[in-house]
N, CA and C atoms as an extended XYZ file, in Angstrom:
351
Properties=species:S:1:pos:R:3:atomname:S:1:resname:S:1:resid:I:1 pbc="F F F"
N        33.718      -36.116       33.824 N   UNK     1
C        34.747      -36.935       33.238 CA  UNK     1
C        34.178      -38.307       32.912 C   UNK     1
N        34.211      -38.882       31.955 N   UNK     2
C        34.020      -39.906       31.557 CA  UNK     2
C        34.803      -41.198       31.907 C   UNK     2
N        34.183      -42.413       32.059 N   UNK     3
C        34.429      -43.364       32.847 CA  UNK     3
C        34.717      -44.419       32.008 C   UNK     3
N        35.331      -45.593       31.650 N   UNK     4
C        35.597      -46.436       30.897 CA  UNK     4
C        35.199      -47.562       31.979 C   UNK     4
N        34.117      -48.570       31.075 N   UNK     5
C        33.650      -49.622       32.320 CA  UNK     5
C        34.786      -50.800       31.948 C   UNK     5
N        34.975      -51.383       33.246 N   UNK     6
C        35.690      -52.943       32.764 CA  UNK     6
C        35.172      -53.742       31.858 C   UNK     6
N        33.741      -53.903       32.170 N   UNK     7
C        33.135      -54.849       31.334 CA  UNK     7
C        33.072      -54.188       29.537 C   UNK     7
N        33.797      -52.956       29.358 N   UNK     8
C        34.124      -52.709       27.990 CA  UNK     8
C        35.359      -53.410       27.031 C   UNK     8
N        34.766      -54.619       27.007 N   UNK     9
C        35.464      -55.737       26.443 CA  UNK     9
C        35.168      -56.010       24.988 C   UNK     9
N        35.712      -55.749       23.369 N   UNK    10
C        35.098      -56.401       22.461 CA  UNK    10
C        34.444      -56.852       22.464 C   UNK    10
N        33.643      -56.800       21.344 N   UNK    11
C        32.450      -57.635       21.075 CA  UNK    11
C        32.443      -57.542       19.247 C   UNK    11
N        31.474      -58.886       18.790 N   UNK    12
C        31.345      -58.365       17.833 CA  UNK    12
C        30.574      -57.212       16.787 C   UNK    12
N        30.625      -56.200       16.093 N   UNK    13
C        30.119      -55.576       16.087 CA  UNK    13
C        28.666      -55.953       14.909 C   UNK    13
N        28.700      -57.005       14.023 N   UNK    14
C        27.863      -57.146       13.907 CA  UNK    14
C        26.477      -58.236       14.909 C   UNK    14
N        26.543      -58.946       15.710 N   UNK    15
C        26.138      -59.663       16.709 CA  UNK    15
C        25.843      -58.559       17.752 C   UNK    15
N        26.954      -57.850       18.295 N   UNK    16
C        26.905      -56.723       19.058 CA  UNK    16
C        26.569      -58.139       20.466 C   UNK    16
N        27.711      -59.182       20.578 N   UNK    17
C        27.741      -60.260       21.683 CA  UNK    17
C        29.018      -59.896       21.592 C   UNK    17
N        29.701      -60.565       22.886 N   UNK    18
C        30.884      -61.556       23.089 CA  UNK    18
C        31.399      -62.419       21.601 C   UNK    18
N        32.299      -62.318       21.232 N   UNK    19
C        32.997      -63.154       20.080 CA  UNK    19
C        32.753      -64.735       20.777 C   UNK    19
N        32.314      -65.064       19.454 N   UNK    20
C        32.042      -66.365       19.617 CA  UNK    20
C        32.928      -67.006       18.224 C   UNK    20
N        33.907      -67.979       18.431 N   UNK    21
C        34.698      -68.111       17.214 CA  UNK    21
C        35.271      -66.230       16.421 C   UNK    21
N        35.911      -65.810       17.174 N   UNK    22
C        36.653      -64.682       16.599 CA  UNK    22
C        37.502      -65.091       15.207 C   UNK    22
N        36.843      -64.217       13.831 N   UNK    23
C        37.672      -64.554       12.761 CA  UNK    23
C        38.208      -63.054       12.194 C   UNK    23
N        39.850      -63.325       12.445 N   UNK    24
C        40.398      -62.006       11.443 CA  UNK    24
C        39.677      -61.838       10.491 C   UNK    24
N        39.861      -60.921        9.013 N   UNK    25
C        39.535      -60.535        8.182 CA  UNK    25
C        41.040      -59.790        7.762 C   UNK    25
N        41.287      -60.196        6.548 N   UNK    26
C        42.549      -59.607        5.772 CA  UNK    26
C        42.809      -57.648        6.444 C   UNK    26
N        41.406      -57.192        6.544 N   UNK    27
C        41.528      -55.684        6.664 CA  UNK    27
C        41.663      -55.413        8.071 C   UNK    27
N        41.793      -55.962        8.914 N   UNK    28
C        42.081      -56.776       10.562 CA  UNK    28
C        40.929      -56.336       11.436 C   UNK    28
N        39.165      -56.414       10.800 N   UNK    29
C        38.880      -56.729       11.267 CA  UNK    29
C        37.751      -57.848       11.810 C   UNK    29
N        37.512      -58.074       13.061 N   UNK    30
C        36.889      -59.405       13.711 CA  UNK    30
C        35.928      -59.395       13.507 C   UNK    30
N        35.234      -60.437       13.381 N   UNK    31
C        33.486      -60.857       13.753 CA  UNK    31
C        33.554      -62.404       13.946 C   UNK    31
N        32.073      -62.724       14.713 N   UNK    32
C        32.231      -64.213       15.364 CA  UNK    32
C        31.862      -64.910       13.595 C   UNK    32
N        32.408      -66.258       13.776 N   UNK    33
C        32.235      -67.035       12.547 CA  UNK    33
C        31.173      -67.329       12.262 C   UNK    33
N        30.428      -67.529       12.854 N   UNK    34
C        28.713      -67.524       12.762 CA  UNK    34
C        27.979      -65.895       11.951 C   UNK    34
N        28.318      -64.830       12.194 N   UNK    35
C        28.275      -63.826       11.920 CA  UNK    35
C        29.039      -63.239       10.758 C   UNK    35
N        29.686      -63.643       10.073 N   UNK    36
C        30.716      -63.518        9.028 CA  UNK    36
C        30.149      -64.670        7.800 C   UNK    36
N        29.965      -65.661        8.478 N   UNK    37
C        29.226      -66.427        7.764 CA  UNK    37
C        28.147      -66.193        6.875 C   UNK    37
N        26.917      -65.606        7.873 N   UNK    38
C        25.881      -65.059        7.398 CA  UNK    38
C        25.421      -64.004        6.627 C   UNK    38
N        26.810      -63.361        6.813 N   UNK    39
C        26.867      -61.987        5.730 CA  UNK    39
C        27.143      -61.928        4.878 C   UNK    39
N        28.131      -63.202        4.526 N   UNK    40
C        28.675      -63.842        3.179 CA  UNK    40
C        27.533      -64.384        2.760 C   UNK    40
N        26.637      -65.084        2.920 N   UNK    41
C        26.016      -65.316        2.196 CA  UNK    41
C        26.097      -66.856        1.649 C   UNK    41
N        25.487      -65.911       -0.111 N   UNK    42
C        26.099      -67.308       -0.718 CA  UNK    42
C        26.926      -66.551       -1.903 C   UNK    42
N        27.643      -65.161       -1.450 N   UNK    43
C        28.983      -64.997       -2.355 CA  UNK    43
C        29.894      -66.145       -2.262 C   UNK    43
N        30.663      -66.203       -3.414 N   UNK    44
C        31.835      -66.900       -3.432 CA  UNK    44
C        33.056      -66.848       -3.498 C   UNK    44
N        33.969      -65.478       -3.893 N   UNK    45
C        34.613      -64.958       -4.260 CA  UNK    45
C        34.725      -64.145       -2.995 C   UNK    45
N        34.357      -62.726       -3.247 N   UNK    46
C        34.900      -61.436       -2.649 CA  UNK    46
C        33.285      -61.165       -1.975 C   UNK    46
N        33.844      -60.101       -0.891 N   UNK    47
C        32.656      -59.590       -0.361 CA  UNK    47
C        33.410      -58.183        0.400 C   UNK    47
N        32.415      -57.456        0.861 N   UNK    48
C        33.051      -56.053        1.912 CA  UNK    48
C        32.867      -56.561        2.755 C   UNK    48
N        33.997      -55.662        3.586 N   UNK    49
C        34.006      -56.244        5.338 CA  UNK    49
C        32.696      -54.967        5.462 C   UNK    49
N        31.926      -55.489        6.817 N   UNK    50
C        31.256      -54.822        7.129 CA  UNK    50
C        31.046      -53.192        7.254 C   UNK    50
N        32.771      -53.492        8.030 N   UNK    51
C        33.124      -52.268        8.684 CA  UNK    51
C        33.794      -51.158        7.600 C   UNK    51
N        34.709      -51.658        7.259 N   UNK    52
C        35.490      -50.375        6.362 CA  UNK    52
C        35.152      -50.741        4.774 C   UNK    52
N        34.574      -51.837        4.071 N   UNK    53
C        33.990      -51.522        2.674 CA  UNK    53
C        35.130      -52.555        1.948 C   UNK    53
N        36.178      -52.602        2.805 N   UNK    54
C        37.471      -53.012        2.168 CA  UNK    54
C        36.737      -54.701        1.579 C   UNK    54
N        37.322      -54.847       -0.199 N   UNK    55
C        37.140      -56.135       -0.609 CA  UNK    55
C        37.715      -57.195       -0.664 C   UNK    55
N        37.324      -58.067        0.522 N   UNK    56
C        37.443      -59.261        1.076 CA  UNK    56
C        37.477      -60.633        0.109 C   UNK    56
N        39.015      -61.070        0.006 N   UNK    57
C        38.564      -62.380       -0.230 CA  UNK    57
C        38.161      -63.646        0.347 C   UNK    57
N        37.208      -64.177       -0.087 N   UNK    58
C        36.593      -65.458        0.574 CA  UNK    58
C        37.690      -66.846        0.085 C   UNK    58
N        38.203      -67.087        1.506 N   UNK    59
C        39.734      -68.484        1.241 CA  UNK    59
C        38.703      -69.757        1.278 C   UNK    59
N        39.356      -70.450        0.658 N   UNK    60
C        39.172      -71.295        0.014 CA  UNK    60
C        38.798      -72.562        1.583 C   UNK    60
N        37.293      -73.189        1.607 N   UNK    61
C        37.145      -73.545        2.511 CA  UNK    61
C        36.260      -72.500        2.972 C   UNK    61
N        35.777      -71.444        2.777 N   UNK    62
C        34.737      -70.373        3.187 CA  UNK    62
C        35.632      -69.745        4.478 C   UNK    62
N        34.274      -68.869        5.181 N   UNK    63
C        34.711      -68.128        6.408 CA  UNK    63
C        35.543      -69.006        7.643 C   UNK    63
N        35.602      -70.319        7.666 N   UNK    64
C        35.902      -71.228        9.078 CA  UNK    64
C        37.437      -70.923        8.421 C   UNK    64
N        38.106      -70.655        7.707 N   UNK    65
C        39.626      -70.493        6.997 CA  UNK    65
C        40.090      -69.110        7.495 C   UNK    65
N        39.445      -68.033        7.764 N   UNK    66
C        39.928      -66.887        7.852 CA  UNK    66
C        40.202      -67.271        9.259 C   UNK    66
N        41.533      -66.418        9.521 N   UNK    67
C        42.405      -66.855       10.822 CA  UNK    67
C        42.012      -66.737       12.065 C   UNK    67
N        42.173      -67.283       13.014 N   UNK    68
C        41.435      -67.034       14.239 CA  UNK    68
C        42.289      -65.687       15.299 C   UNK    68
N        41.378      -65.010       15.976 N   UNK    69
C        41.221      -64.064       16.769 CA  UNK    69
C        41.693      -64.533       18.163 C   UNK    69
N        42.615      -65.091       18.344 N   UNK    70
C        43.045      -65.777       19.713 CA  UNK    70
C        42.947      -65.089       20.691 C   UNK    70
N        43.440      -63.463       20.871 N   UNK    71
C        43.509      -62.484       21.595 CA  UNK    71
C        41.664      -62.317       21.840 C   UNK    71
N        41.010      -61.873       20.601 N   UNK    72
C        39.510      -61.814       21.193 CA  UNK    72
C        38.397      -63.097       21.798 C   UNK    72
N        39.149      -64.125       21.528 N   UNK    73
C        38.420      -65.180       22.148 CA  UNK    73
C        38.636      -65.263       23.218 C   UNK    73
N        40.321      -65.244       23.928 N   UNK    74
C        40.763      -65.151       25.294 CA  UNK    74
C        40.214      -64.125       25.813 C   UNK    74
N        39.682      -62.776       25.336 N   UNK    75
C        39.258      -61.429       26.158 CA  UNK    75
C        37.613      -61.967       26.555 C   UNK    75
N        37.094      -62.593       25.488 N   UNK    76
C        35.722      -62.794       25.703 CA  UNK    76
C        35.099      -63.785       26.631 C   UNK    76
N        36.261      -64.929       26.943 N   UNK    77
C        35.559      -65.858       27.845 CA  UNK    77
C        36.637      -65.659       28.969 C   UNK    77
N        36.943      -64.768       28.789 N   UNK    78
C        37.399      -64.012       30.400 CA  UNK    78
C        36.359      -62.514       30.854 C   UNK    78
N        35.593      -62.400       29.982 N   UNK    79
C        34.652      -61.262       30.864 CA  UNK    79
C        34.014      -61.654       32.724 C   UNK    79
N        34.491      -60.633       32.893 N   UNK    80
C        33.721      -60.665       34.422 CA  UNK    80
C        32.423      -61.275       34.345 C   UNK    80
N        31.684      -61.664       35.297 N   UNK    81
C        30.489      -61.975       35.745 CA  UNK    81
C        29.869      -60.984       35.805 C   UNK    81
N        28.168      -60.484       35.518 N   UNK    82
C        27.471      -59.769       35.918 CA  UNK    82
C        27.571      -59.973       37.217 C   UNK    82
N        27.404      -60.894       37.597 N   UNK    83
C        27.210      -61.614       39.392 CA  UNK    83
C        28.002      -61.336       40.330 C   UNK    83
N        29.576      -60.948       39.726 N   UNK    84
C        30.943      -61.153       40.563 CA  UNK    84
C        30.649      -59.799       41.900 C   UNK    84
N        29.771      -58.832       41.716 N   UNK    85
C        30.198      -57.917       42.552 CA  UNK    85
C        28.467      -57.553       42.498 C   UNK    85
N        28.111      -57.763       44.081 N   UNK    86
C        26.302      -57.366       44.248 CA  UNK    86
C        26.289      -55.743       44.206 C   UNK    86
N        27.378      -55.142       45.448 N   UNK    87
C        27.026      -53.708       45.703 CA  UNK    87
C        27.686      -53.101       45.410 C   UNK    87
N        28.828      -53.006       43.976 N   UNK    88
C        30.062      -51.840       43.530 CA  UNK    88
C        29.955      -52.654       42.488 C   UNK    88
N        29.708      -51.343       41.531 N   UNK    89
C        29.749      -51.367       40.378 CA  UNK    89
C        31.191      -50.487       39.739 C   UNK    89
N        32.102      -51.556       39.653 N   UNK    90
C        33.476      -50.754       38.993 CA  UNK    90
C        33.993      -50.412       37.785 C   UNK    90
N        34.322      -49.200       37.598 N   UNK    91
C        34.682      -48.506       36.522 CA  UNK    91
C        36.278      -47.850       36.414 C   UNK    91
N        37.176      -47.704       35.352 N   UNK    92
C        37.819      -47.118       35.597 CA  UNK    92
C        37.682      -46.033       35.807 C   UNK    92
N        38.912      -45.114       37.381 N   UNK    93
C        38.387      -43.980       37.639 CA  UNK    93
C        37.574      -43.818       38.812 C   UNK    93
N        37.135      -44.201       38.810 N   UNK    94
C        35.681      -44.623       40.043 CA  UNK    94
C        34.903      -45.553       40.322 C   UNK    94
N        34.566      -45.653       41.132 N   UNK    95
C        33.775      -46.894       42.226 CA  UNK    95
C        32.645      -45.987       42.223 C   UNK    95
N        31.517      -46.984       42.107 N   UNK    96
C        29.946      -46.031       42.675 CA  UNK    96
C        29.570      -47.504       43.440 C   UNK    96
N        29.422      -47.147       44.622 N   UNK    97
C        28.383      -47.629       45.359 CA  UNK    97
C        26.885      -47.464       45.943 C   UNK    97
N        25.926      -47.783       46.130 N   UNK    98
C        24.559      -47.584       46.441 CA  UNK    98
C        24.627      -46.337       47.465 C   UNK    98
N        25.358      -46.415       48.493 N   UNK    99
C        25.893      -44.811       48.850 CA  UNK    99
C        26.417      -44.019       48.681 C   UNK    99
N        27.708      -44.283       47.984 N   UNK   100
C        28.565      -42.826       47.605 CA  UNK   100
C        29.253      -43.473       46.385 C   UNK   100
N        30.077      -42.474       46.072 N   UNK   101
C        30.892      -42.341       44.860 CA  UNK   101
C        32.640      -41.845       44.965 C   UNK   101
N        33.128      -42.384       45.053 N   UNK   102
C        34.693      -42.274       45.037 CA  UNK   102
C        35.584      -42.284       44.284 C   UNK   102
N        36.671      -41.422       43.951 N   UNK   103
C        36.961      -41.579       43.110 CA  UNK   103
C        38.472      -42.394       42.946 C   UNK   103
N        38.993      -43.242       42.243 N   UNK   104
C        40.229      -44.129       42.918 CA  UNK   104
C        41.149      -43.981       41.727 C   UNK   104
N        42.817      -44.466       42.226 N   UNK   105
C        43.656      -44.445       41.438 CA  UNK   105
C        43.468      -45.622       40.324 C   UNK   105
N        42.963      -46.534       40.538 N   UNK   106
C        42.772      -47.382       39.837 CA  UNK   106
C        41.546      -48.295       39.382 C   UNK   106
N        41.301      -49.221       38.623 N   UNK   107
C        39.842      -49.755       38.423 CA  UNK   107
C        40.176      -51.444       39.470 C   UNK   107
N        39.257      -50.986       40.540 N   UNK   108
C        39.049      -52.338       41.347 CA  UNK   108
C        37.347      -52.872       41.147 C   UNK   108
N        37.354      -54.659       42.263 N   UNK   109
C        36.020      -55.220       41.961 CA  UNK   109
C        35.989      -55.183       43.569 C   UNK   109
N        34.827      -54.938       44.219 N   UNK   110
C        34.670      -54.642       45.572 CA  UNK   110
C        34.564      -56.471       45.902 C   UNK   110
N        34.112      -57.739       45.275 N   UNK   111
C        34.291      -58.619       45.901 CA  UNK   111
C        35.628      -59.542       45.272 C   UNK   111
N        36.359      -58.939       44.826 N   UNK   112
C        37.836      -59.770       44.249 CA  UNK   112
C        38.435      -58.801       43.617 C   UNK   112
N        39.410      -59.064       43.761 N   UNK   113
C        40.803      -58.182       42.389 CA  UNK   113
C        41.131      -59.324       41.525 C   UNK   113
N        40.480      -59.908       40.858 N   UNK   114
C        41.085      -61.452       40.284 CA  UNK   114
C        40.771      -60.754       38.374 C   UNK   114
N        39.760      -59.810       38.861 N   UNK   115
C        38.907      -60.030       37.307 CA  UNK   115
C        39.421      -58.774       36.607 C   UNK   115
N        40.430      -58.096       36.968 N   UNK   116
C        40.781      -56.578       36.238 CA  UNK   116
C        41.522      -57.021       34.869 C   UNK   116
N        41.247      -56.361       34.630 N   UNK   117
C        41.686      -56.123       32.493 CA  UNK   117
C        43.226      -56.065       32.689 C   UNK   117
């Protein structure tokens, strides 16, 4: 059975990071503004979104105009810590620890419950 990790949090998919400046796109979808930027170029007009081909207009004021991603900025600088947990590595579904493997009703962090999705 397959496991869904916590730390499976958006990202952008061209960066393939954490959203940094999350910008909608008319076709709804995200990339960091730095990354949207760079793909534009030096079109001026229209361009494809990365993802689905769909033709994008460029608002007036360039990429810093396309609307912000509030939801993916809040998800991204709320990611857990690599650090937060030395010996349980949590997943939904299951806990693996350096000794065993358990399987649980829910997705916990063996040193806090502060950081769950």
């Amino acid at each position: 059975m397959a496991a869904a990790s916590l730390t499976n949090i958006p990202e952008c998919s061209i960066c393939c990071e954490d959203f940094k400046t999350p910008k909608f796109l008319p076709c709804g979808h995200t990339f960091c503004l730095d990354c949207i930027e760079r793909y534009i170029g030096d079109k001026i007009e229209t361009f494809h979104c990365p993802l689905c081909g769909q033709d994008v207009t460029i608002p007036v004021g360039g990429a810093k105009m396309f609307t912000t991603n509030y939801i993916a900025q809040t998800v991204s600088t709320q990611r857990p810590s690599s650090t937060t947990s030395t010996d349980t590595t949590s997943v939904i579904g299951e806990t693996t620890s350096p000794d065993k493997t358990e399987v649980v009703g829910e997705a916990t962090s063996h040193d806090t419950h502060n950081n769950l999705v």
